[in-house]
Structure formats: C-alpha cells, structure tokens
Backbone as CSV, one residue per row, in Angstrom:
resi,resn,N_x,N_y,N_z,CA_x,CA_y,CA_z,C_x,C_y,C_z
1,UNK,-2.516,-14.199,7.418,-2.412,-14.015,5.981,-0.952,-14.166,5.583
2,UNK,-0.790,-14.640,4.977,0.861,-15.263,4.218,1.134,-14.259,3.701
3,UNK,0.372,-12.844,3.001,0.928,-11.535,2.702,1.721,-10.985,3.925
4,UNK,1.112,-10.657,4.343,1.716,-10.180,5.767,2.630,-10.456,6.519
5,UNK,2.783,-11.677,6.398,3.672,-12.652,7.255,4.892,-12.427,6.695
6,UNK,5.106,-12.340,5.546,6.476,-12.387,4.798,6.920,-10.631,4.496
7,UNK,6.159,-9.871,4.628,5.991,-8.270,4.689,6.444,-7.872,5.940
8,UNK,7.094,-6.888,5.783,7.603,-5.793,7.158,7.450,-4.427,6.659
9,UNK,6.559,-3.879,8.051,6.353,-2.518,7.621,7.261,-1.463,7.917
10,UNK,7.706,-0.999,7.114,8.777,0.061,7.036,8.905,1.065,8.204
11,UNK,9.663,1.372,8.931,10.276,2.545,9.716,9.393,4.310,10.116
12,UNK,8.375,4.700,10.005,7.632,5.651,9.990,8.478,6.433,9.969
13,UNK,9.541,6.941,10.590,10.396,7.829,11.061,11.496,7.836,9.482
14,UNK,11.454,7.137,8.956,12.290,7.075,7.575,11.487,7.517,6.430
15,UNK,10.434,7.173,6.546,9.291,7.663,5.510,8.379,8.619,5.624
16,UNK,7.957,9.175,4.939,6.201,9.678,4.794,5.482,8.601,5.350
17,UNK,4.383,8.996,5.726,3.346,7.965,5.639,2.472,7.734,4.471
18,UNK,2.530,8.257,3.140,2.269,7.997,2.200,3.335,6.772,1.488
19,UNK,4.679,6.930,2.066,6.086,6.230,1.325,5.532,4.762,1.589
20,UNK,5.861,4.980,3.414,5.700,3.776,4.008,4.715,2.756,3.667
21,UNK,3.561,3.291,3.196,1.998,2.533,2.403,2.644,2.316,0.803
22,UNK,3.079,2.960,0.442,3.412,2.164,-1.235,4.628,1.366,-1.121
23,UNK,5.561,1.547,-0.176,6.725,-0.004,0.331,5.945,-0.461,0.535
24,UNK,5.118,-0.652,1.356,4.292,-2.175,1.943,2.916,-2.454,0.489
25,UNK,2.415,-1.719,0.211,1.968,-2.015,-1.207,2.931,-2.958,-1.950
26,UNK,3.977,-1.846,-2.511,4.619,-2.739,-3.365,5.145,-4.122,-3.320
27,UNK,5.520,-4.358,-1.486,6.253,-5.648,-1.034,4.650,-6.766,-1.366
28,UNK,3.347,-6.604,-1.226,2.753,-7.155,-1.363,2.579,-7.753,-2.894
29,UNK,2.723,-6.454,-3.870,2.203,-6.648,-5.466,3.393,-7.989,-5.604
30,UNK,4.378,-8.068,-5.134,6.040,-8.918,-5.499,5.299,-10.299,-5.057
31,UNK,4.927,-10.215,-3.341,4.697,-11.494,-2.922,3.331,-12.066,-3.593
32,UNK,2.436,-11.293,-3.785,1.630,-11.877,-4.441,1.551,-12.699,-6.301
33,UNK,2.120,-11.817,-6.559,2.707,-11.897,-8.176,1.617,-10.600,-8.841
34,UNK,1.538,-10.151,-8.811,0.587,-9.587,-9.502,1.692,-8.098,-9.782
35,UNK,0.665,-7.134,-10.547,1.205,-5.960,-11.193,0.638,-4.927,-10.581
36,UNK,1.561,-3.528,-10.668,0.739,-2.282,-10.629,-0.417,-2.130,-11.564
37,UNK,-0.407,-2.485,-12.840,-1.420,-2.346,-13.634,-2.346,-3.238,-13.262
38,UNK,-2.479,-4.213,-13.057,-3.716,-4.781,-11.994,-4.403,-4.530,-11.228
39,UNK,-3.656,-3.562,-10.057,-4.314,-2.437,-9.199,-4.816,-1.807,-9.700
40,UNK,-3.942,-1.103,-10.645,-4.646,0.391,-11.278,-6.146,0.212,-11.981
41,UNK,-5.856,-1.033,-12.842,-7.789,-1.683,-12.754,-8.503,-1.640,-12.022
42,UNK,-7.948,-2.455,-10.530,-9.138,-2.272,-9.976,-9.672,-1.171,-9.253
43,UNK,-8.431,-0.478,-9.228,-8.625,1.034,-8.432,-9.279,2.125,-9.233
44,UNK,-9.821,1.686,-10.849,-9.816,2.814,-11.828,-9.286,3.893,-11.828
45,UNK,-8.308,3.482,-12.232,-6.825,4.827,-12.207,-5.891,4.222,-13.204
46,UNK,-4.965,4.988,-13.280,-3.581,4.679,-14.723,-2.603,4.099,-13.711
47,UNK,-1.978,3.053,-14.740,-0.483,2.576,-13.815,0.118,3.493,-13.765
48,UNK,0.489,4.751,-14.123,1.261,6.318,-13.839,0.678,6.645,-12.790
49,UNK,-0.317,6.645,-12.471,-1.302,7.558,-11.229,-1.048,6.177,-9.846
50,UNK,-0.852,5.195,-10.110,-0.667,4.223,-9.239,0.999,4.094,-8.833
51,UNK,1.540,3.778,-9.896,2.985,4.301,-9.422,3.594,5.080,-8.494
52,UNK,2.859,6.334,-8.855,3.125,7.739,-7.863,2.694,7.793,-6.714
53,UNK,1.696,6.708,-6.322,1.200,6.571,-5.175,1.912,5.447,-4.292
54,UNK,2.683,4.588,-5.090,3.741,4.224,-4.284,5.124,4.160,-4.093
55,UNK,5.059,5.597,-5.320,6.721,6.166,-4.439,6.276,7.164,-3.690
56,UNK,5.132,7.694,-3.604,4.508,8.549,-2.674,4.620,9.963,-2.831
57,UNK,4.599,9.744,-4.175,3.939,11.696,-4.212,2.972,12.403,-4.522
58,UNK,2.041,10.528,-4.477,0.458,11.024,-4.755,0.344,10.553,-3.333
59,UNK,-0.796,11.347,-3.075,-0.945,10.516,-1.493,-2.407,9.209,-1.346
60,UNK,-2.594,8.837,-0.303,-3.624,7.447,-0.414,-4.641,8.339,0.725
61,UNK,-5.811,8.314,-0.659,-7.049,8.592,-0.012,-7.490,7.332,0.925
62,UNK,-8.370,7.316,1.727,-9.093,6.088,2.466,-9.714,4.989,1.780
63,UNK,-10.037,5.862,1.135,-10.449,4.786,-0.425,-10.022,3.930,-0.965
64,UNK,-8.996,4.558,-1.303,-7.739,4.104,-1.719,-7.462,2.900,-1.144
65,UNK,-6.948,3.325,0.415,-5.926,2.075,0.785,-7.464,0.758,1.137
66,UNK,-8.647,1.569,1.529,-9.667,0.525,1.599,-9.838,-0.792,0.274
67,UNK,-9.967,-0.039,-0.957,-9.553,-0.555,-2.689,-8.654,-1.279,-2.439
68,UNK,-7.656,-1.146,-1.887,-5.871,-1.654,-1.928,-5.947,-2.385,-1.391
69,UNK,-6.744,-2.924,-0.313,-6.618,-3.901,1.012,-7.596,-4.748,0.552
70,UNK,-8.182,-4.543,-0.125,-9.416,-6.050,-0.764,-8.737,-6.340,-1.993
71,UNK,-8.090,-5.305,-2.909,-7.115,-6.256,-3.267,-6.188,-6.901,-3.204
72,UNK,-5.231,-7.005,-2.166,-4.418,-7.628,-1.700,-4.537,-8.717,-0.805
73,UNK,-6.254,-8.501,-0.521,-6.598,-9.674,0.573,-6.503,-9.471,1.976
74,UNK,-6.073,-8.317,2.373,-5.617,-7.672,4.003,-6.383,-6.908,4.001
75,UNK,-6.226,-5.998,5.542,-7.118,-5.119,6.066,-6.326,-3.818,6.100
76,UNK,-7.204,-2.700,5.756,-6.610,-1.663,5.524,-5.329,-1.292,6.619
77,UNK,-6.055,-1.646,7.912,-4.706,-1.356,8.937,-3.711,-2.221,8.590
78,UNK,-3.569,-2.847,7.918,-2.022,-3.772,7.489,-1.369,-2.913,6.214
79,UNK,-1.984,-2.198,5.963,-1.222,-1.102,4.623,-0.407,-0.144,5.261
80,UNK,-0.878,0.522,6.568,-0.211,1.694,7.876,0.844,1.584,8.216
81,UNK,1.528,2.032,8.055,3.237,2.299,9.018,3.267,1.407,10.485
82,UNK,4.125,1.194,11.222,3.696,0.451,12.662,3.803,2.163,13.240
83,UNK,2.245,2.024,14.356,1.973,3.078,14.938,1.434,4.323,14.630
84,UNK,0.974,4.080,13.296,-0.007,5.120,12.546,-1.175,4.840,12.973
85,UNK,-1.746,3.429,13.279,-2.948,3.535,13.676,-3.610,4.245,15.561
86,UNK,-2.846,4.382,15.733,-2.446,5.198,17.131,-1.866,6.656,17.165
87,UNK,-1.450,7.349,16.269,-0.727,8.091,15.845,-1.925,9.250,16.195
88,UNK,-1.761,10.887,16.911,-2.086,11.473,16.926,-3.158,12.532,15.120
C-alpha cells in the first residue's frame, strides 16, 4: 500500500499508544489528501471528537481504529506503534 510505504510509525517509547495511532493517522489523512472531517463522517463523530483522538487524549476504541483502517485503505495492525501488536 503506497500509504504505508511513505508512513513511519512513530517510537512507542516516545508516545502513548493512543499518540502513536493519531501520528500515523494523521501522516496518512496528509498522504492521502483527505481531512479530519472526512473521518469524522465516516466514523460518526465531530471533527473535535476526532481531533482529540489524534493528539491522543481521547483514546481509540477497536472500532475505531477498525473504522480508521477501511478508511484509509490499511489494516488495522498498520495504525499500531511497531511492537504493539506483540506487546504484553
């Protein structure tokens, strides 16, 4: 996927794991062209309530990043920190 390819997932150890999922969110909304308010459509939620979820002080239900990953065209494990999916 050409999302991905041009995306790097952020540092776990620098972030939340909520942070690290709305950097790699957001690096996607840029490469793709699209908007937070686009998400927030399809996620039925407010661009305020979407925002906060990717500076990360809302956190990402499963739902969520499941919603997030069909819209972006990736698989939810490409939204994860490197080593969250292994992660105790």
């Amino acid at each position: 996927m050409v999302v991905m390819s041009v995306m790097s997932s952020p540092e776990p150890d620098i972030y939340t794991v909520d942070e690290a999922i709305g950097v790699t969110v957001n690096q996607a909304l840029f490469v793709l062209h699209t908007t937070r308010r686009r998400l927030a459509e399809h996620l039925g939620i407010t661009g305020p309530a979407v925002s906060r979820k990717i500076q990360g002080t809302t956190g990402w239900s499963a739902e969520d990043l499941i919603e997030t990953a069909e819209f972006l065209g990736v698989e939810p494990a490409d939204l994860l920190p490197r080593g969250a999916e292994t992660a105790p």
